[in-house]
N, C-alpha and C positions, 0 to 999 in steps of 0.2 A: 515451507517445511519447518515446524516444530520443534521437532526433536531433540530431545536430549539440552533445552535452553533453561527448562524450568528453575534450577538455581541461579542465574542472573537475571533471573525479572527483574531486580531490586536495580540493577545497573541502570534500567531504563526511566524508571520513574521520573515524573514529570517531566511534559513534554516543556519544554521552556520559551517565555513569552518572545516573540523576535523584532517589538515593537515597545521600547520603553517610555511610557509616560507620555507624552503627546511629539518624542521624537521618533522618527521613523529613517529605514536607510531611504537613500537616493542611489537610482542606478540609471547606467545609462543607458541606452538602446542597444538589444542585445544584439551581436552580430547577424545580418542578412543570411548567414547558413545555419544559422540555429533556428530561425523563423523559418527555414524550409525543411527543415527533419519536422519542424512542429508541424506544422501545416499539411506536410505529406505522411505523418506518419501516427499523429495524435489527433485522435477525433473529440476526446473530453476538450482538449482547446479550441479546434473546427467548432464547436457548440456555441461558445463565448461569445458576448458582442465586445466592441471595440476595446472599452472600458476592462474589462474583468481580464481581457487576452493580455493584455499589459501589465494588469496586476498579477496573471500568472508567468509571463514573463519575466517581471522582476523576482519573484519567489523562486524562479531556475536558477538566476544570477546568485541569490542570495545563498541557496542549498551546496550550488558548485561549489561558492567560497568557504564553505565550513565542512566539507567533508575532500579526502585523499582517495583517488581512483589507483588503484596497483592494478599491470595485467597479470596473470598467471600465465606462463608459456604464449601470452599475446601481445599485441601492441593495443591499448585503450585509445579507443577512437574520439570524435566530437559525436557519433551517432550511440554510443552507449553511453555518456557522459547526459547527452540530452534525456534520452530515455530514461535511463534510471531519476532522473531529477526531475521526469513528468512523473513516473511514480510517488516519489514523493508528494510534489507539491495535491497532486490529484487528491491524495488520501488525508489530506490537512488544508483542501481549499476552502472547505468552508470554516474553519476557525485560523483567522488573520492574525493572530499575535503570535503563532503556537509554531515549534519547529523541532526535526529529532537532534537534538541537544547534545544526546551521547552518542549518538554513532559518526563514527571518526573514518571508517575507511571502507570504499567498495571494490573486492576484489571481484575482476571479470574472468571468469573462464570462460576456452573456445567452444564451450558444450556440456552436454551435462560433469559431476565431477562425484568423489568419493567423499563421503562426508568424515572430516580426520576419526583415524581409530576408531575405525568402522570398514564394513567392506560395500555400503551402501551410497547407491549413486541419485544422485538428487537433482532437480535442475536450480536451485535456491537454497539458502539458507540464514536464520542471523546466528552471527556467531555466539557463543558457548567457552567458559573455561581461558584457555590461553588466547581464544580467537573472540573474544570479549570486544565488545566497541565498534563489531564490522560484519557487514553482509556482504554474503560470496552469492556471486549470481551466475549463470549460465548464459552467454553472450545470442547463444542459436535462441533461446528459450527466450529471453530480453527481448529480442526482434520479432519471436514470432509473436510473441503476447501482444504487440502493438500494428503486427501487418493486420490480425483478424481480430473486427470488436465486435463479432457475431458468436463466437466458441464461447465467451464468459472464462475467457485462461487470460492472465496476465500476470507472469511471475512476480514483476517489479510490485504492483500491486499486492499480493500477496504475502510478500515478505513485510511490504510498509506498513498492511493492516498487523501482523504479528507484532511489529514494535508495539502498535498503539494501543494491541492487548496487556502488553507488559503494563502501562504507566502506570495503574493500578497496586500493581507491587505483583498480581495474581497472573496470572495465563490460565484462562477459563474462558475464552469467548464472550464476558463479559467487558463492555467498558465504561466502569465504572464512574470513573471520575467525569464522564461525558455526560455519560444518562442520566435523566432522573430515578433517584429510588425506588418511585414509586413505578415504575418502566419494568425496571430487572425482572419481578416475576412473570410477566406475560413474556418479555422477550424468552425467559428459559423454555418456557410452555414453546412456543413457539418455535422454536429452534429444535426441540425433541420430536415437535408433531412433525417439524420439515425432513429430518432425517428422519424419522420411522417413512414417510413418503417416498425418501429415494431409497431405502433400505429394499422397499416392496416396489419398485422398478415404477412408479405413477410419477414421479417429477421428473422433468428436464433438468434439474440441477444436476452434476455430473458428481459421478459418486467419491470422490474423494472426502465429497461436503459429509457425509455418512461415520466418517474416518471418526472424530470427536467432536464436540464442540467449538475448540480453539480450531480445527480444518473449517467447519460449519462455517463460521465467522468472515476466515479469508475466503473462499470457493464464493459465497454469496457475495460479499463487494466487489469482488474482481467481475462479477455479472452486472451488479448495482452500477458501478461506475465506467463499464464499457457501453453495457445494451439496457441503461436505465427505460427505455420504450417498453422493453420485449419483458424486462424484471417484472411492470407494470401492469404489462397485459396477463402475461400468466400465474404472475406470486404477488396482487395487490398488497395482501396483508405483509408479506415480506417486506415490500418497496416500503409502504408506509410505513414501517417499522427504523428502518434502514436510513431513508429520506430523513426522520426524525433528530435518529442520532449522526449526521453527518453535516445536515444542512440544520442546524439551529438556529432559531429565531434570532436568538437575542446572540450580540457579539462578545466573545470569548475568545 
């Protein structure tokens, strides 16, 4: 959920390097019950062979340490603590230096919530205004986005791709500072042709993506990086598009 963020893009700019110079953290093996929330409940890390599970491993370690979990009217568990930090690392695994820099705090609700000074209930959100520096998630919504990687719903994801729209300075479904320039026009092209598609009921993407652009952006990765098979078989040109700007050749 978007909404009402547009004046603190500028909070989020660049996403900040988390590998300085040729030194790197050391972490150590992440407790045995953190590998079993991964393993039974994350299928982007089930994909990984040995090597990479490890390097996503440590990138959970690394994310817990620099953000503050608050529950709202709950007790925050090790199984939302994981979750939300497979969200993250998922939507920054493929650039290794890169980490979200300013978001300081995740608050969990027991379920969906009202988004402040408003009478609208959401299951996500990054914050806005006085709630600057923190995403409020929906705890039922957090678990169901990662029991089904068939639906293309995954809040955590969702919200993580909205930071990485900020870096930019902008929130347009553009990411700028990722892509190349010479990219941006066909991806816009593309993004219009894909909503005018679910507009007229012909795509399986679920119509939220239809909502703007900046929705367009998160609805499609959270498909991208759950069911990249199914992305593949039905939206080639999407996938390869998608695939481009996430998995980059070169190291960044």
């Amino acid at each position: 959920m978007i909404n009402l963020i547009y004046s603190i893009a500028k909070l989020f700019q660049g996403l900040k390097r988390r590998i300085n110079g040729n030194k790197s953290e050391i972490y150590r093996q992440i407790p045995i019950q953190w590998k079993s929330i991964l393993r039974h409940r994350v299928q982007f890390y089930n994909r990984l062979d040995a090597d990479r599970k490890k390097d996503f491993e440590d990138r959970i370690q690394y994310f817990l340490s620099s953000v503050r979990f608050i529950g709202i009217k709950t007790q925050v568990t090790d199984i939302d603590r994981i979750l939300v930090a497979a969200g993250a690392v998922i939507t920054l695994f493929g650039f290794r230096k890169w980490h979200f820099s300013n978001l300081q705090e995740i608050l969990i609700h027991p379920a969906d919530f009202i988004i402040p000074g408003t009478d609208k209930k959401v299951r996500g959100l990054v914050g806005y205004g006085a709630m600057e520096g923190r995403m409020m998630l929906s705890r039922k919504a957090l678990i169901e986005g990662f029991y089904n990687d068939s639906d293309g719903k995954n809040v955590a994801i969702h919200e993580f791709i909205h930071i990485m729209d900020m870096e930019d300075g902008k929130v347009d479904g553009v990411l700028s500072d990722i892509m190349n320039e010479m990219d941006i026009s066909p991806w816009m092209h593309l993004i219009h042709q894909k909503m005018s598609e679910i507009e007229q009921g012909r795509s399986g993407i679920r119509k939220y993506g239809a909502a703007n652009e900046i929705e367009f952006l998160s609805v499609v990765s959270e498909l991208f990086f759950e069911n990249p098979d199914k992305m593949e078989k039905e939206h080639p040109e999407l996938f390869k598009a998608l695939d481009a700007i996430f998995n980059p050749s070169k190291e960044v």
